[in-house]
SETINU-791404 format. One record per residue (C-alpha): x, y, z. Coordinates in pm, 1 decimal, always signed. Each point is the difference from the previous one (the first is absolute). Example, Ala and Ser with C-alpha at 12.3 -4.5 7.8 and 13.67 -1.06 7.14 Angstrom:
% SETINU-791404
+----------+----------+----------+
!       px !       py !       pz !
+----------+----------+----------+
!  +1230.0 !   -450.0 !   +780.0 !
!   +137.0 !   +344.0 !    -66.0 !
+----------+----------+----------+
% end
This chain:
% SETINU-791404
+----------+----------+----------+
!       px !       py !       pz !
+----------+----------+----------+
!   -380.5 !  +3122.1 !  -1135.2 !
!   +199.2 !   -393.8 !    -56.7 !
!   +265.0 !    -10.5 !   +248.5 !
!   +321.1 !    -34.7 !   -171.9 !
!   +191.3 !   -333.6 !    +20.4 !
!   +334.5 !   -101.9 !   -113.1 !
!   +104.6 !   -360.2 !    +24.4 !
!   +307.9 !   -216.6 !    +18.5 !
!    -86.9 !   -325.5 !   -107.3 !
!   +161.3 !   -310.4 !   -140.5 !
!   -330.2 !   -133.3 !   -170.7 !
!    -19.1 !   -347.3 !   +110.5 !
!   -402.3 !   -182.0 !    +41.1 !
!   -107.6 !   +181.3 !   +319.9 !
!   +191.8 !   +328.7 !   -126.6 !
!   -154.1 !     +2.1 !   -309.2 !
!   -347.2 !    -69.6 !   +188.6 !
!   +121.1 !   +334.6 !   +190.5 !
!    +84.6 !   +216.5 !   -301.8 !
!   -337.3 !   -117.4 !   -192.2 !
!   -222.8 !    +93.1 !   +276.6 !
!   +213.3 !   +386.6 !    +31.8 !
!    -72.8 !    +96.6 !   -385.3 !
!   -392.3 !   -124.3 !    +62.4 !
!    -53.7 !   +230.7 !   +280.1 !
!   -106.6 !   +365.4 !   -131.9 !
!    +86.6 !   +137.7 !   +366.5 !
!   +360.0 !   -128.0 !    -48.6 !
!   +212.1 !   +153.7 !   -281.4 !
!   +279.1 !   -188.2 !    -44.7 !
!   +322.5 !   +253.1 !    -93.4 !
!   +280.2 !   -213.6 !    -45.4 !
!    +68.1 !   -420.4 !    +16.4 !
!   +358.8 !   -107.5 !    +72.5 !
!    +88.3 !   -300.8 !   -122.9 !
!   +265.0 !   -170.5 !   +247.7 !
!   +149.4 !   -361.4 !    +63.4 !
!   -112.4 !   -229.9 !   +228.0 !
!   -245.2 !   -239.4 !    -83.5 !
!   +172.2 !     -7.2 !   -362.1 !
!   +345.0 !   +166.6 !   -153.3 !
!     +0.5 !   +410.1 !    -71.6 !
!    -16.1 !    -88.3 !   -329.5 !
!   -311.5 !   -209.5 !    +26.3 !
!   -168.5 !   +293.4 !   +256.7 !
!     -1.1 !   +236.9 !   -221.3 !
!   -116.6 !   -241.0 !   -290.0 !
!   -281.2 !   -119.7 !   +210.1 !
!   -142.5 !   +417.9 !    +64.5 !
!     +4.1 !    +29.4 !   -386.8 !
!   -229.8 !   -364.7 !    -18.6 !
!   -206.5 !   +116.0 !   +288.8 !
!    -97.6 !   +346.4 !   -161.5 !
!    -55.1 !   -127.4 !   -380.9 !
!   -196.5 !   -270.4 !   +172.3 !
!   -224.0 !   +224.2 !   +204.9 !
!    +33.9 !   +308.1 !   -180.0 !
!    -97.2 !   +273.6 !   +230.6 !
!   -123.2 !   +320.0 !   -123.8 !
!   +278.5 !   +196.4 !   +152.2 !
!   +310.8 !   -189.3 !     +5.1 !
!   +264.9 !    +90.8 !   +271.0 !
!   +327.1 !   +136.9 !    -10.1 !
!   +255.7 !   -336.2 !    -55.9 !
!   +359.3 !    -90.1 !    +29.3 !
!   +289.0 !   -242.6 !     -4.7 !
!     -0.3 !   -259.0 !   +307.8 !
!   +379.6 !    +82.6 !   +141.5 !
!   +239.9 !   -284.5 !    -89.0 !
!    +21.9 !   -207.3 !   +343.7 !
!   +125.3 !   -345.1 !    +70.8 !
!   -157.9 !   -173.5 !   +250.5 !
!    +30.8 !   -362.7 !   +142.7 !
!   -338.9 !   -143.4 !    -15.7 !
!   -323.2 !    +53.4 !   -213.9 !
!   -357.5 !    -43.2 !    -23.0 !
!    -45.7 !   -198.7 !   -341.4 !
!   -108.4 !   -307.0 !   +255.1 !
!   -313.2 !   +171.1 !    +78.1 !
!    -73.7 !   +227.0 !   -266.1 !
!   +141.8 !   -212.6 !   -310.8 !
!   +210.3 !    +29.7 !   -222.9 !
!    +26.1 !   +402.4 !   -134.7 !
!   -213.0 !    +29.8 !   +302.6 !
!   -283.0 !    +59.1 !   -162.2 !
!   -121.0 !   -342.1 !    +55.9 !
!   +211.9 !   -145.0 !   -273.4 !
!   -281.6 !   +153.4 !   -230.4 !
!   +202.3 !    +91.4 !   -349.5 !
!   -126.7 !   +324.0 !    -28.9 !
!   +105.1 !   +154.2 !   -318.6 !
!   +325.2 !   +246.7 !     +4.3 !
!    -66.2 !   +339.3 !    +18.3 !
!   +201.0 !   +264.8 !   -148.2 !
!   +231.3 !   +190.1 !   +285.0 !
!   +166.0 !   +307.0 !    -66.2 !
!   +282.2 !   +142.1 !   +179.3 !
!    -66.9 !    +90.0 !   +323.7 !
!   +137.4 !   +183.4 !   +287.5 !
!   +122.6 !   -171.2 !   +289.8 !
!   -326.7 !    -69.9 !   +277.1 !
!   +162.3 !   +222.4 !   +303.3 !
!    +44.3 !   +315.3 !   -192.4 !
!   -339.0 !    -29.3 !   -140.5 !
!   -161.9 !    -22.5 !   +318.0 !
!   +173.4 !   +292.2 !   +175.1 !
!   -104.4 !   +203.3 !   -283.0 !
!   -345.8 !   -115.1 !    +11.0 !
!    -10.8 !    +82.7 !   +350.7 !
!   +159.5 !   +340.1 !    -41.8 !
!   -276.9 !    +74.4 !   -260.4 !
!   -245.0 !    -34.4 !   +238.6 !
!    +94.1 !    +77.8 !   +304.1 !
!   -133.3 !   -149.4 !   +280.1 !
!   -223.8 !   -186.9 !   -182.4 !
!   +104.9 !   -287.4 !   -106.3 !
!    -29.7 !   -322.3 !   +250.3 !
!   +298.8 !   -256.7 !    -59.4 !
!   -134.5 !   -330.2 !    -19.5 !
!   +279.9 !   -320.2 !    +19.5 !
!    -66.1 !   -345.6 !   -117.7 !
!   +337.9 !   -114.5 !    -34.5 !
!   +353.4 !     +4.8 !   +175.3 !
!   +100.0 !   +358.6 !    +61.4 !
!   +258.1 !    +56.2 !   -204.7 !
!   -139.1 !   +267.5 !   -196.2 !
!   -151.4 !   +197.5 !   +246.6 !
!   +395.0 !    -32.4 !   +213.1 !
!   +144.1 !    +79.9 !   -350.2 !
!   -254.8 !   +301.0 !     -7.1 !
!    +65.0 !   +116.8 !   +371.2 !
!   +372.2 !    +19.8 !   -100.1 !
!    -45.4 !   +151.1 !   -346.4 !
!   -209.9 !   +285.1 !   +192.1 !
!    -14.1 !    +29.1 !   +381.0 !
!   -279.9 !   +282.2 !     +4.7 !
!   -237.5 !   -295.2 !   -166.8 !
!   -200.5 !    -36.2 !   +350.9 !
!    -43.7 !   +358.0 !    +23.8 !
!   -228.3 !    -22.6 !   -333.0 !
!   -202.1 !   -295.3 !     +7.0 !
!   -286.3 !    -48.8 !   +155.7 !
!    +28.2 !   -330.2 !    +99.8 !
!   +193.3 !   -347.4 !    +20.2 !
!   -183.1 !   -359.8 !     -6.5 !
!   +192.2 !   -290.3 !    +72.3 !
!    -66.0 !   -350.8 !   -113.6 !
!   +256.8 !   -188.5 !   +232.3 !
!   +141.0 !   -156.6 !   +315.2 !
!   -114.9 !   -262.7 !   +238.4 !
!    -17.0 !    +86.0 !   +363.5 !
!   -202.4 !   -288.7 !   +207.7 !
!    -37.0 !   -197.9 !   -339.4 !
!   +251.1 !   -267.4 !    -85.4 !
!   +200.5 !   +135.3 !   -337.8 !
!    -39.1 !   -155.2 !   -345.0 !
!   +355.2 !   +103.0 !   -118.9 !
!   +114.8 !   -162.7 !   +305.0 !
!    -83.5 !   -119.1 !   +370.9 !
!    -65.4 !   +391.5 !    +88.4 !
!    +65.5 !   +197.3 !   -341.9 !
!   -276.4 !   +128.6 !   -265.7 !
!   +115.6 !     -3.1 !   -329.3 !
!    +23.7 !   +362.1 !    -95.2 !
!   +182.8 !    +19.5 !   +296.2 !
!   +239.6 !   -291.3 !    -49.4 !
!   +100.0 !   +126.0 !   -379.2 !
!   +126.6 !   +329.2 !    +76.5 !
!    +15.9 !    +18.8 !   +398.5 !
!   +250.6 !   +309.9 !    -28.2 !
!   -210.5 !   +197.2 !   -204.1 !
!   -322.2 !    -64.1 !   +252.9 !
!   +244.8 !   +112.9 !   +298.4 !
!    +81.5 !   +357.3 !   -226.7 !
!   -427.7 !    +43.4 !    -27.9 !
!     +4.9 !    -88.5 !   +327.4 !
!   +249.5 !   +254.2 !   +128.5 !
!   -138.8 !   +265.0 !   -251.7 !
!   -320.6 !   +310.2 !   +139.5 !
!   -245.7 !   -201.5 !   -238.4 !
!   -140.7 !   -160.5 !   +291.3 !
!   -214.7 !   -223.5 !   -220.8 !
!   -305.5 !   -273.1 !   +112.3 !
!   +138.7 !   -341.3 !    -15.9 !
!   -235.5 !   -253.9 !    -75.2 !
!   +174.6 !   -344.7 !   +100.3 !
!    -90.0 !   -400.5 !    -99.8 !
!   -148.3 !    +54.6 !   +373.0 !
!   -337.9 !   +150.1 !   -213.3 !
!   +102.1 !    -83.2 !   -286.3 !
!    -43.6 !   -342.7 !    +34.1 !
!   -359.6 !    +73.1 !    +78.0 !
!   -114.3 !    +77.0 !   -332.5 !
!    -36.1 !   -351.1 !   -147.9 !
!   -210.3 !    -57.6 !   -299.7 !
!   -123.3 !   -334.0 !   -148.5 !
!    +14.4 !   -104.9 !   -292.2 !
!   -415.5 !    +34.0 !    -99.4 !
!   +134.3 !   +371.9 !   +134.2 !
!   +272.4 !    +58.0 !   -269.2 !
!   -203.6 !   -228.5 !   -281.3 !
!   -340.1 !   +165.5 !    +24.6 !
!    +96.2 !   +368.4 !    -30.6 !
!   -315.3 !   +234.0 !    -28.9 !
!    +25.0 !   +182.9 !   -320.0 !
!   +159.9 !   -296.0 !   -203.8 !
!    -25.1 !   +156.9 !   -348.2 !
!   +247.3 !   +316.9 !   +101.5 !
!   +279.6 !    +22.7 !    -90.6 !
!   +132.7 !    +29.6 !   +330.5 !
!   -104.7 !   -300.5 !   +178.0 !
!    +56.1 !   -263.6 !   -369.2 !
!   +352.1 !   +109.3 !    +96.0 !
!     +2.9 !   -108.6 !   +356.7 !
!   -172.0 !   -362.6 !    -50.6 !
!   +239.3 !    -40.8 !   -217.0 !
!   +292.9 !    +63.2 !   +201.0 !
!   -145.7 !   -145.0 !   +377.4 !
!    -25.9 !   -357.1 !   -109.0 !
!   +385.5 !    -47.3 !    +79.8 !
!    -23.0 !   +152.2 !   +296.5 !
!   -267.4 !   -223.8 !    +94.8 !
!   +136.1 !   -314.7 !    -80.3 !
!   +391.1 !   +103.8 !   +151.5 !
!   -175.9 !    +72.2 !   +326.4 !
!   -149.2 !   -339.5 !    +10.8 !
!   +352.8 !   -165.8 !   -114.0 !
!   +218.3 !   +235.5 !   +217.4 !
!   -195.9 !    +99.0 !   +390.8 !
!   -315.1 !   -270.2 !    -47.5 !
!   -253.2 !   +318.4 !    -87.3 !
!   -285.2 !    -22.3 !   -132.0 !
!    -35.1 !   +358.5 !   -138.4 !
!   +252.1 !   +293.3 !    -38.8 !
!   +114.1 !   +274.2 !   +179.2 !
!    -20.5 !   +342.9 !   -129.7 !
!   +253.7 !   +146.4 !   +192.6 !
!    +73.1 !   +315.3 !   -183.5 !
!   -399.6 !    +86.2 !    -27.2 !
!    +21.8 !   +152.8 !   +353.5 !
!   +259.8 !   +299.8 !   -154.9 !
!   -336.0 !    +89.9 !   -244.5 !
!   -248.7 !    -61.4 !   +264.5 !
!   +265.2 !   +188.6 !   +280.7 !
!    -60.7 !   +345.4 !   -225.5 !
!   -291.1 !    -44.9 !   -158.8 !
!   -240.0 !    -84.6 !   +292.0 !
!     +7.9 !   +197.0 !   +311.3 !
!    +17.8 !   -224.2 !   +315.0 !
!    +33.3 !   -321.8 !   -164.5 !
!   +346.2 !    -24.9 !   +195.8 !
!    +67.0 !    +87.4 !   +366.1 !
!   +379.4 !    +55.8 !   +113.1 !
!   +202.5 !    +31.0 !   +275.4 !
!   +328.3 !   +231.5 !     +1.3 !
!   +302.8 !   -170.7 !   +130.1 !
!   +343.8 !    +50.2 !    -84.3 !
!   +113.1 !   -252.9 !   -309.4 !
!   +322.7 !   -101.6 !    -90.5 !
!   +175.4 !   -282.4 !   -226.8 !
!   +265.1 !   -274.4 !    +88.6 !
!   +226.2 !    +14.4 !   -307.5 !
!   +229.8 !   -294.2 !   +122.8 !
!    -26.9 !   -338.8 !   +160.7 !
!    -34.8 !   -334.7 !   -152.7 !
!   -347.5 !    -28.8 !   +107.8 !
!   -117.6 !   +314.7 !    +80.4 !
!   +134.4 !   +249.2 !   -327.2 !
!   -334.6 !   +180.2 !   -104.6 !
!   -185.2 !    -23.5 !   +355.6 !
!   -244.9 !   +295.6 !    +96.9 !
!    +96.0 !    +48.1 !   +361.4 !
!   -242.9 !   +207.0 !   +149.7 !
!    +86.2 !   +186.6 !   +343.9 !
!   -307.6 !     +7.0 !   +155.6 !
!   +178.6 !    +83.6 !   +361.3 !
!   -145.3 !   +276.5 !   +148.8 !
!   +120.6 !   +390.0 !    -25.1 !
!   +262.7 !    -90.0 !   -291.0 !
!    -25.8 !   +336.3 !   -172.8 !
!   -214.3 !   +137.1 !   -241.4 !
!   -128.4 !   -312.3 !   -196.9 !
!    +83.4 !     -9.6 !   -390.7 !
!   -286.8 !   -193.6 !   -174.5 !
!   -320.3 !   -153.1 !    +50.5 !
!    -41.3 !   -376.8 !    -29.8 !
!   -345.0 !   -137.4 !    -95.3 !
!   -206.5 !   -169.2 !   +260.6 !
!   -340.8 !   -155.2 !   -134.5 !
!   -158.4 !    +68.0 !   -376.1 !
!   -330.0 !     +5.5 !    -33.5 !
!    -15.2 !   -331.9 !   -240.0 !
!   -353.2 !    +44.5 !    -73.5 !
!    -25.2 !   +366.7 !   -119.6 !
!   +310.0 !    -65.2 !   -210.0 !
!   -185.3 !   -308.0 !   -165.4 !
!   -276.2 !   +259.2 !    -37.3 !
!   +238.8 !   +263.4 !   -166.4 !
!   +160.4 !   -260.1 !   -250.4 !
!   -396.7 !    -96.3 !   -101.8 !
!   -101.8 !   +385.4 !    -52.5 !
!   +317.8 !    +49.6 !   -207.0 !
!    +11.3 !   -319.0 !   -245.2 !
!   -332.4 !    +68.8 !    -76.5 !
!    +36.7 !   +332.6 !   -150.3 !
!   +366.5 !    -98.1 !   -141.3 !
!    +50.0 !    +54.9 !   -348.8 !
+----------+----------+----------+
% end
């Protein structure tokens, strides 16, 4: 039976990347995709799902929603382009009204009780928002995936803050502080899974639908890496939430007990990790090592069967 998967996402290049490779994989059944801000405005999240979904066209299309309006002081349109999409004008696609992205998901998850894993690719203000719309949430889901934080990394919101972190630092303390205990997988991995651009160009399968949508979209991303770090390549960052569920072992973790600076001039968004011995009953697992090659391996066996 497909495990059931739920994700927060604010669809930039590697998110997208992240999504396609979830409604490929016949052992994951995506439920629900909620669009948030981050990498783009609310407005442009939940735009991006609808693109994403007419683009790829699953054969079961998941349970949707309105990102949750959300101000933040820095994007990712540098990266990702502009729409983050790339910059690719992808034609509009009709959105009805929608409800708002944390009541969907708690009612998702109450559907199917603990069944559903929660999988975050953005800042965590939906999943806060959902923790305070409905505090028995961790009681009935399965379970949480983090895309997030920088421990012994150097930030890149910042000298020690990840981005998801940095946007909404108050609402990662709330997860934080909540029973979801959820895996955290920070840049420290993350950063691992770099792809060049032969990688991204020369996509097995090219005549699905699926992967004419992502050469289309990783060219920006390719070329801002170059202009912005001096990369040859991109990262797919947000790949490891897909791979994290949908391949056993692919991540190993340590639990330690996480928390979130929300204040400081340099520090607002930092992952401090107390990794001090006997401080209590630890409250998330942080990813250690990723097995790079068996996720290259899983994003092969699924593009080439993608619609």
């Amino acid at each position: 039976m497909p495990r059931k998967v739920l994700f927060v996402a604010d669809p930039g290049i590697d998110t997208a990347f992240a999504l396609a490779l979830a409604l490929n994989d016949p052992n994951l059944e995506v439920v629900g995709l909620m669009p948030t801000a981050g990498n783009v405005s609310a407005d442009q999240a939940t735009a991006n799902v609808h693109t994403l979904l007419a683009a790829i066209d699953p054969p079961k299309y998941p349970k949707i929603a309105a990102a949750l309006p959300a101000q933040y002081d820095a994007n990712g349109v540098a990266l990702h382009g502009p729409g983050g999409l790339g910059g690719v004008p992808f034609p509009n696609v009709s959105r009805h009204s929608l409800h708002p992205a944390d009541k969907v998901l708690c009612e998702l998850a109450h559907a199917n009780p603990r069944e559903v894993t929660v999988v975050n690719l953005g800042p965590l203000t939906t999943l806060a928002t959902a923790l305070d719309r409905d505090p028995e949430l961790p009681a009935v889901l399965d379970q949480t995936v983090i895309i997030g934080g920088a421990w012994k990394e150097p930030g890149n919101a910042g000298p020690v803050a990840e981005f998801h972190m940095h946007l909404d630092p108050d609402a990662a303390k709330r997860v934080f502080a909540s029973p979801l205990h959820p895996l955290l997988i920070p840049l420290d991995v993350t950063r691992k899974l770099i792809f060049s651009p032969t990688d991204l160009l020369e996509l097995p399968n090219p005549d699905s639908a699926t992967c004419k949508f992502l050469r289309q979209i990783v060219p920006f991303g390719i070329r801002a890496s170059s202009n912005l770090y001096g990369i040859e390549g991109f990262h797919l960052k947000d790949v490891l939430g897909t791979v994290a569920v949908a391949v056993a072992g692919s991540v190993s973790s340590e639990a330690h007990n996480v928390d979130i600076e929300t204040r400081g001039e340099l520090t607002r968004g930092m992952t401090v990790v107390d990794a001090r011995p006997n401080r209590g009953d630890p409250n998330a697992r942080i990813a250690a090592s990723v097995d790079v090659a068996g996720v290259r391996d899983y994003i092969r066996r699924t593009l080439e069967r993608a619609l």
